[in-house]
Each structure stands twice: as structure tokens, then as C-alpha cells.
N, C-alpha and C positions, 0 to 999 in steps of 0.2 A: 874677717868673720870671727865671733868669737867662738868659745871652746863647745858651747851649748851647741852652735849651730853644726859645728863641725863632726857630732857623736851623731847626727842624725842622718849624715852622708845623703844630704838632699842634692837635686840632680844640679847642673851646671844653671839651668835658665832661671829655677827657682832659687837658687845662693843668690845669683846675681839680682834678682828682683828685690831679694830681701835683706841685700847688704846696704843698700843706700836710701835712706828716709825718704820713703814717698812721700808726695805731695797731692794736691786736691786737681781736680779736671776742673778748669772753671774757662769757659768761651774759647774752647780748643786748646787752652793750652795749661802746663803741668806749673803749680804755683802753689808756696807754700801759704801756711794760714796768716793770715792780714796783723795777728798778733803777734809771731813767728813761732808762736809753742809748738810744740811738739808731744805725742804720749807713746804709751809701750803697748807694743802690741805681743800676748804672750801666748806660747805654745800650751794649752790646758792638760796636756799628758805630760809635762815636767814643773811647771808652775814658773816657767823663765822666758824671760824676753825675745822675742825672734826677729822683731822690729822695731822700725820706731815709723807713727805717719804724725801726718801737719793732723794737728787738734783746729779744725774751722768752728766759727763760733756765730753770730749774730752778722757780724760784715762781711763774713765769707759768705753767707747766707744770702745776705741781700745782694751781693755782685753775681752769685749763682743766677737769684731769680731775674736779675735786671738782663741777664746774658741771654737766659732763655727767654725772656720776652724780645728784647731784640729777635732772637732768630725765628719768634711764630710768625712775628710781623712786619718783618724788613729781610729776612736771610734767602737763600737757596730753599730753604725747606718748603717753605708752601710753596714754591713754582714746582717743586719737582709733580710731577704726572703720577696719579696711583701707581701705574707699571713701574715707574723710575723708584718710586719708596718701597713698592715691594723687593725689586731684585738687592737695593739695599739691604733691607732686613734679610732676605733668605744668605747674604754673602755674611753676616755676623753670623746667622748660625753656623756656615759653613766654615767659619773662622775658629769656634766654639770648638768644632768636632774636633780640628788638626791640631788642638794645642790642648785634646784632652787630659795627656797624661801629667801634662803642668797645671792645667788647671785643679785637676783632683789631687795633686800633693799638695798644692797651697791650701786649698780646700780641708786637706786631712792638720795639715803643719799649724792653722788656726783654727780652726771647729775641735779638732780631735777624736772627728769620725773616719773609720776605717776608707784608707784612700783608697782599698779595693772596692768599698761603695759608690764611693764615690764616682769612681774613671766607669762605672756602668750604670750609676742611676743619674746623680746627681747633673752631671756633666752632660752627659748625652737628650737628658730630658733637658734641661736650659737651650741648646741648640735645638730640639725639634719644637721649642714651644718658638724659638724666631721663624722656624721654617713652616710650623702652623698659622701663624700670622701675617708672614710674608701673603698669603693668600688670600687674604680677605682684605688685603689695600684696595683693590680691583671689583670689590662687591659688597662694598660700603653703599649703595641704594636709598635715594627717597622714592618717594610713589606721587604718582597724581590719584586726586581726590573729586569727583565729582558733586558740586554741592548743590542743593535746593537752600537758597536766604528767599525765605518766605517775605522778607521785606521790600525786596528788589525784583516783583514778576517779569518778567522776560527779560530780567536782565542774563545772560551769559556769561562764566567766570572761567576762566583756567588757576587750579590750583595743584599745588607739588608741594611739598617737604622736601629738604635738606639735611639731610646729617652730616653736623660741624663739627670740629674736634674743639672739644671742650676748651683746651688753651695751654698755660703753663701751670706742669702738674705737677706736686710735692709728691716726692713718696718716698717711704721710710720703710725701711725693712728689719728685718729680725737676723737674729745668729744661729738659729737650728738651720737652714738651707742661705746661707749665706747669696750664692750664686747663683741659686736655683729661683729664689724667692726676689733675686734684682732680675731674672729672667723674665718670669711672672710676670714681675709689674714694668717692664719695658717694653716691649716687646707687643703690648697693644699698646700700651698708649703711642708708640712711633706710629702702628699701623694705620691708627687714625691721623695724624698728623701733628698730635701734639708734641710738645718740648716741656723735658723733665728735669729738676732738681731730686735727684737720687740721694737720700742721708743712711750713708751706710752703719750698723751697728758697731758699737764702737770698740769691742769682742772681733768681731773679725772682717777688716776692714779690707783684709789684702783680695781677695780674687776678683770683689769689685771692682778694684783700683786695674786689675789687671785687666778685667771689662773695658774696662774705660782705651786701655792700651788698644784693643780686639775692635773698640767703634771705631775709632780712629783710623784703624790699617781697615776697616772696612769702606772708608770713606764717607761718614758720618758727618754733617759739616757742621763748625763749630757752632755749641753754645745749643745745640739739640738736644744734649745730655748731660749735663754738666753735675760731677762726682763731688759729694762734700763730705768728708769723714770726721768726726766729732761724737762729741755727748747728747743722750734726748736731754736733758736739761738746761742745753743751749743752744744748740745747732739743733736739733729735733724741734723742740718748743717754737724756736722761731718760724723755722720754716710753715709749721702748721697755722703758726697768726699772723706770716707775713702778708700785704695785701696786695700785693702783688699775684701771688699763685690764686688761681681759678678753681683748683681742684687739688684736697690730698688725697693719698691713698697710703693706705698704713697696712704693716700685719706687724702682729704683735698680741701684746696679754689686751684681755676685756681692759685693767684697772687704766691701764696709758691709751686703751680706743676713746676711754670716754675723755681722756684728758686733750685726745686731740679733735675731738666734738666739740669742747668747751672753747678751744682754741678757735676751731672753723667757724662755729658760731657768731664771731664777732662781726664778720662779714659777710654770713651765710654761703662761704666755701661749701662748692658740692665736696663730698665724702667717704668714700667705700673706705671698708674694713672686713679685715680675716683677722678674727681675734680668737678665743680661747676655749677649752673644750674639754667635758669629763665625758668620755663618749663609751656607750652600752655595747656590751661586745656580749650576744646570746648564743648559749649551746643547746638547743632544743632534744628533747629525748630520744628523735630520731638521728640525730647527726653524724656523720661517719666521722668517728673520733681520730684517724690516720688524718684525715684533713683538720680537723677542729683544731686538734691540741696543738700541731708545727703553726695554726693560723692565728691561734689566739695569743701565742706566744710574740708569734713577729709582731705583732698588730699593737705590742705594746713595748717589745723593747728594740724594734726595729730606731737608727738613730736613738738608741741610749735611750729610748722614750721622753726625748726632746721632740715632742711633733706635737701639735696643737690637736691632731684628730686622733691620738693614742686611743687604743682599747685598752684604757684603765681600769672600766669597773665590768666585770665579766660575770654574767649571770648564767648559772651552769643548772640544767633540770638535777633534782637531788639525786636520781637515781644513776647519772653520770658524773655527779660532784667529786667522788672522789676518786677515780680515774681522770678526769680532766686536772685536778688540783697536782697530782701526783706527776700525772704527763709534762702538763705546764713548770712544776718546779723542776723535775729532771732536766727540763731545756734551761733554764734559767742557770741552772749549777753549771751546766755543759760549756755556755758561753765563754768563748776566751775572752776576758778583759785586759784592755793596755793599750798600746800607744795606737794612734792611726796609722802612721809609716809603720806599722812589723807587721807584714805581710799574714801573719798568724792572726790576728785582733778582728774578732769579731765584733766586739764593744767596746768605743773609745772611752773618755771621762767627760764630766759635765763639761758645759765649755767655760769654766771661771770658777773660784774662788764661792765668789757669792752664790753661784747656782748649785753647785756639792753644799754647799751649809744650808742653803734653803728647803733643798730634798731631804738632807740628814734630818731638818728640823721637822718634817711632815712623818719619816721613819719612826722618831722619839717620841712624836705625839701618837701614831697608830699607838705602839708600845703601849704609850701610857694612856690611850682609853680603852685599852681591854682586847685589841688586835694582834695574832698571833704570824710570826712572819713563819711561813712555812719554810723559806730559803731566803738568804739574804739577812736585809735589816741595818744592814750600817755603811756605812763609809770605807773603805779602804785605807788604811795606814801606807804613808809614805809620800812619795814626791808623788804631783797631779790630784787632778782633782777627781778621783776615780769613786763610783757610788755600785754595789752590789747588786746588780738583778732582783730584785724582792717579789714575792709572791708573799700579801697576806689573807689569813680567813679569820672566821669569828668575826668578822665586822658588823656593825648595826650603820644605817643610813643617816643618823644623825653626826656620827664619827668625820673629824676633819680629814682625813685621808679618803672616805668617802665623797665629800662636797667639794670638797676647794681643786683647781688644776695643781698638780703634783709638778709636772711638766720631767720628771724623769721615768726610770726601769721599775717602778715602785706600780702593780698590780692589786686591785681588791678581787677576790672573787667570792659569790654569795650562792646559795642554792633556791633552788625555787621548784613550787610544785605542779604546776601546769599553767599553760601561755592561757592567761586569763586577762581581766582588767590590772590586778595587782601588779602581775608583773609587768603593764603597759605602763601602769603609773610609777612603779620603778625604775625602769628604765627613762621614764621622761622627767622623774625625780630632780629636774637639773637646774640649774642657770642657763646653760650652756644647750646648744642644739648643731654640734657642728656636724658629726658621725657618728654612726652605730652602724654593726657588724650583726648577722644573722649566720645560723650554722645549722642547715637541716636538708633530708631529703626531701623533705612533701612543698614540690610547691608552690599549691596551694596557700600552706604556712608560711610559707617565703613570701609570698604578695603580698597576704592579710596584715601579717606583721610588720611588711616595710612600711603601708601606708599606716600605721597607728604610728610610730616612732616619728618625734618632731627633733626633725636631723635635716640637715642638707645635702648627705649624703649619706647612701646607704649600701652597703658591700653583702652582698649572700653567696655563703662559700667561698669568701678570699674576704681581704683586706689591704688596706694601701694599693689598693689599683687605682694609680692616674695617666691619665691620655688627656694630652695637649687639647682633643675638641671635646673634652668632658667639665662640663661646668663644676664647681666647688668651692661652694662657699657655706655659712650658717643661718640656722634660724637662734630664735632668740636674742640673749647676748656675746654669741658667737659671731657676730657681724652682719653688716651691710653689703649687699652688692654680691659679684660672683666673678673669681679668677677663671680664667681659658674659656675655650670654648668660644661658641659665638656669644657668652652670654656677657662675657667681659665687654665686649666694643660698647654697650652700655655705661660703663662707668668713666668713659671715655669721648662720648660723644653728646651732643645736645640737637633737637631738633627745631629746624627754623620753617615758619607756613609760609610760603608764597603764594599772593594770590594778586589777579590780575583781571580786570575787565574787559573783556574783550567787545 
């Protein structure tokens, strides 16, 4: 183990996981990439290597998918009995739970969010979203349909629908929820019965990999799931225009949803997507600011304000503008930043290189069109790729720190005079329709106002609240489709008519 790994006094299971170059999950068993390359996989709160995994590319890609189609249509897995795939799925969660505390350092040791989030949101919500779905193996449901064909009088028909599982599914995830977000998209699609090609990001590849460990001892049988760790530029890309997969499902930024649209397109691949988000976070005149200001705060730099449904742009009534502005930067300043492992760390750093310089470049640009950072504003000098909690005001709507997703700790807040049209059409001011946040007692206001805001989800009096049977997904160019809940089995299943003459 080298000197790096060894200052960070990780626990005995995770040394050992991350002392020996992982390999890809491909038809049950652990194989390096087809090329034999290799890449680094680095800690983002020191800027150094902690690993190395197999770089899969295009033929790793295609032995993936060829694996998983074997097991839709020849394996164990379609014999098993709804009951038998559920108690399956509910033992991976169960598996999820006991290996918490490994799971949320590997978690902290490659994201670079605090592993005390981790071992209570992160980790535990991936187990109960298998244990949510474990449940609805069993009540997956068609219907008989009673028909009048005006063309066939006295003829008699019995007819039913079928709900099929789609087939073999590509899905590609992101590095803000690493584990959370390969939970997400697993976790229905087994419930339905389909087999997936998982392209984990190539940022943080390890807890997946460690997933893949967790299917395994749950007794998953080969070629169900099968892990491919690489580049979107090769193994990403492919997977999306391979023709083999039936179905991708992505989360990620809007600009790479539409690149894997263009990809599915070729063969008319069904598609869901959870992509990108500048989402309205309102503090209405009545609001009790003891809640407001700790909510509007989390809601943006909860995870580093790496989350796609961030409350970035916060619109505050003027006459509590600047007690909210004031509220909101004291927490900002308060924040402890630094490493995930130190138990102290309330905010880790970007998770890379390029994601600290992409935020820094949005900071420079507020700067430079007339944006005043009330706290924060720069980068962090030193080893990691650490970015400062910012809170800015003076912004106008046309402003790039206004429009574009930031995807970091970086806040606008604007004031406004009464919940009228203007501020309806400011807050839907967007591209993007994934979330917005409401903050008031009347309500009344709370109802009126959720139904004008075009979001897919909408929070009054809290923020980031998710539960496994709560659907979440976007409107607009926030995405297609909708993760959890019963509303996911949708993006997973396809409907077949039977009909018969009796």
C-alpha cells in the first residue's frame, strides 16, 4: 500500500479492496478489460491515486451485453418465480445494510463526501430502495379488458395485457451518488426481470465494483448484472449505440442525455433520463426564517452542491432578503471543509480536477458580470480539489451563474416583491424543470404556488426529502421518465395485448 493510502488509516476491508486493481464483473465472473489497460482512480481531497481498475472499452462493452442477453433468454433468471426475485433483491439490500460502514468510506475515499453522510443517507437509502422494490416483484399486474369490435357482432373475446420486462438494459450513471444512483437504476430494473449492463463513472468506480461483490454473495446469477468501468467516450458511448441493449437509462448533465438520445436513436432504444437542474428555492414573506435559512442553505450545499436538484437560485421576498442573505452566508462560512474521512468535514471537495476548475470558471464569470459573492468565491489553495461555499447577490437573470447548472456550493439569491406572475415566470425562467423549494406558512400559498412551478418535484418547508416510493424525476430538459416509486417500473417494462376468441 502506498504512503498516500496509508496517512488515511482506512479500515482493514477497504486497504484491502483497494490494494489490488479491480477488474470488471462481466457473466459472473471478475476479468480484466479485453485491452488489459488499466486507469487511476483518485482520492479528490488529496489529488492522488488510491487505485487503479480495468479501463473497458468497446469489447468489454459488447461481451457485457452479449452476457446479459444470454441470461434474459437462456439463464435462471426468467425461471425464477416473482417470489424467488424478490426475496433476491430484498437479500442485496440486506447485504447493503451490514457492510455499511465499508461501503460509506469507499464512498467518502472516492467521491470526497463526508463518510459521516454517507454511512446515514447514502448507504442506507441504496438498501432500502432494493427493499422497496423487492416488493413489487409480486404485483407487477396486467388486467382483462372487456372489448366491443363493432366489426365481429356476437363474436366473444377474452383479452388481458402483460407486463414484460423490457430486456437488456444499459445504464450509466454519474459520480455525485455514486452507489446510490447504481441503486436507483438496479434495483427496478431486476424487479422487473430485466438484465443490466451497469457503465459506472469513471470518477468513482469503486463502491460499484464493490456492488457487484454484494450481488454476488447475494446470489445473483451470472450475467444479470454485469459491471463495466471505463470512459463515456468509449465504454459509455458504446453501450448507448450498442444493438443489442433494448433499453438505456442514464443520469447525468442535460449536454451527454441528448448525446445518448442521438446514440439510441439509431435503433429506437427505449430511453429514460435524470439529467440537470437550476432549481427555484422561494422564501415567501411569510416564512419562518428558523426553518428557511438552515433549509435553504442544505438545499444547496448539501453534497458539496454536486446534486442535480440543488437550490441554486433562491428567491427571497425583499422585505426578508436581507436576513435570509445574512442567515444563509453565516452557514456557508460555518461549514467545515476537507477531507471525507475526518470525522470533522461537513463539505468534502469537488470530486476531480476538472469539476473544481469548471465551478471556479462559473465564480470568475459571476465576478466578472457584475455579481457580488457575499461569502466564498474561489477555490481553495492547496492539495484537493476543494471549492468555498459561495453565496452571490446583485445578480440579473441574464448572468451565466444564473442560467447555466453550476453543479457545485456556488448560490444566487435575488429578491422579489410579491408572489405574482413575474416571480412565476422567474422562477420557471429555465431550461431545466427538475425541482424547486417553497418556504411559507399559508398554505394556501404552498398549493397555489407548487402547481404554477414546472418541476418534477416540489418540496414546501424542507428540501432533499427522498423516499424510495416517492417518484423523481424532470420536466423540460431535465429528463424523461421517473426514478422510485411505482412510477419507475414504467421505464422498465413494456405492455403486450392478448386476445383470444372464444
Amino acid at each position: 500500500m502506498n504512503a498516500a493510502l496509508k496517512e488515511l488509516s482506512l479500515s482493514r476491508p477497504v486497504s484491502q479492496f483497494v490494494a489490488a486493481p479491480r477488474k470488471m464483473l462481466i457473466d459472473g465472473k471478475w476479468i480484466p478489460a479485453a485491452s488489459g489497460q488499466t486507469f487511476e482512480v483518485m482520492n479528490p481531497a488529496t489529488g492522488l491515486s488510491v487505485a487503479r481498475v480495468a479501463e473497458g472499452d468497446k469489447a468489454d462493452i459488447d461481451a457485457a451485453v452479449r452476457a446479459a442477453r444470454r441470461a434474459f433468454e437462456s439463464g435462471p433468471w426468467p425461471q425464477m418465480t416473482p417470489a424467488e426475485r424478490g426475496k433476491l433483491i430484498w437479500r442485496i439490500g440486506d447485504l447493503i445494510a451490514k457492510h455499511n460502514d465499508e461501503l460509506a468510506e469507499l464512498e467518502s475515499l472516492d467521491n470526497g463526501k463526508p463518510m459521516s453522510v454517507a454511512r446515514v443517507a447514502d448507504v442506507p437509502l441504496a438498501a432500502d430502495i432494493f427493499q422497496y422494490m423487492a416488493g413489487w416483484c409480486t404485483k407487477i399486474e396486467g388486467k382483462t379488458i372487456p372489448l366491443s369490435v363493432l366489426y365481429t357482432p356476437g363474436v366473444q373475446y377474452h383479452s388481458y395485457t402483460r407486463p414484460e420486462p423490457m430486456g437488456v438494459v444499459g445504464q450509466i450513471i454519474p459520480w455525485n451518488f455514486p452507489l446510490l444512483m447504481a441503486a436507483w437504476k438496479l434495483a427496478p430494473a431486476l424487479a422487473t426481470g430485466c438484465t443490466v449492463v451497469l457503465k459506472v463513472a469513471e470518477e468513482t468506480p469503486l463502491s460499484a465494483l464493490r456492488l457487484g461483490e454484494i450481488l454476488q454473495e447475494a446470489g445473483l446469477p451470472p450475467g444479470v448484472v454485469n459491471i463495466v468501468t471505463g470512459f463515456g467516450e468509449t465504454a459509455g458511448a458504446a453501450l448507448a449505440a450498442h444493438p443489442g441493449v433494448d433499453k438505456v437509462a442514464f443520469t447525468g448533465s442535460t449536454e451527454v442525455g441528448k448525446l445518448i438520445v442521438q446514440a439510441a436513436a439509431r435503433d429506437l432504444k427505449h430511453v429514460s433520463l435524470e439529467l440537470g437542474g437550476k432549481s427555484p428555492n422561494i422564501v415567501l414573506e411569510d416564512a419562518d426564517l428558523d426553518v428557511a435559512i438552515p433549509g435553504a442553505a442544505n438545499a444547496i450545499f448539501f453534497n458539496h452542491g454536486q446534486c442535480c436538484c440543488a437550490g441554486s437560485r433562491l428567491f427571497v421576498h425583499q422585505r426578508l432578503f436581507d436576513k435570509v442573505v445574512d442567515g444563509v452566508s453565516q452557514r456557508a462560512k460555518a461549514i467545515k471543509v476537507g477531507a471525507g474521512l475526518d470525522p470533522a468535514t461537513q463539505m468534502g471537495p469537488m470530486v476531480s480536477q476538472i469539476q473544481r476548475d469548471r465551478v471556479s470558471g462559473y465564480l470568475q464569470a459571476g465576478s466578472k458580470e457584475g455579481a457580488r459573492a457575499v461569502t466564498g468565491g474561489k477555490a481553495r489553495d492547496g492539495a484537493g480539489y476543494f471549492i468555498e461555499p459561495t453565496v452571490f447577490v446583485d445578480t440579473k437573470p441574464d448572468m451565466k451563474i444564473e442560467k447555466e447548472e453550476i453543479f457545485g456550493p456556488v448560490v444566487t439569491v435575488s429578491p422579489f416583491a410579491s408572489m405574482d406572475e413575474a416571480l412565476v415566470h422567474q422562477a420557471n425562467d429555465t431550461i431545466y424543470g427538475l425541482a424547486a423549494g417553497i418556504w411559507t406558512r399559508d398554505v394556501s400559498k404552498a398549493h397555489a404556488l407548487a402547481a404554477r412551478l414546472k418541476a418534477g418535484t416540489v418540496w414546501i418547508n424542507c428540501y432533499n426529502v427522498f423516499d424510495a416510493a416517492l417518484p423523481f424525476g424532470g420536466y423540460k430538459q431535465s429528463g424523461w421518465g421517473r426514478e422510485m416509486g411505482e412510477a419507475v417500473l414504467d421505464n422498465y417494462l413494456q405492455t403486450k395485448a392478448v386476445t383470444i376468441a372464444l
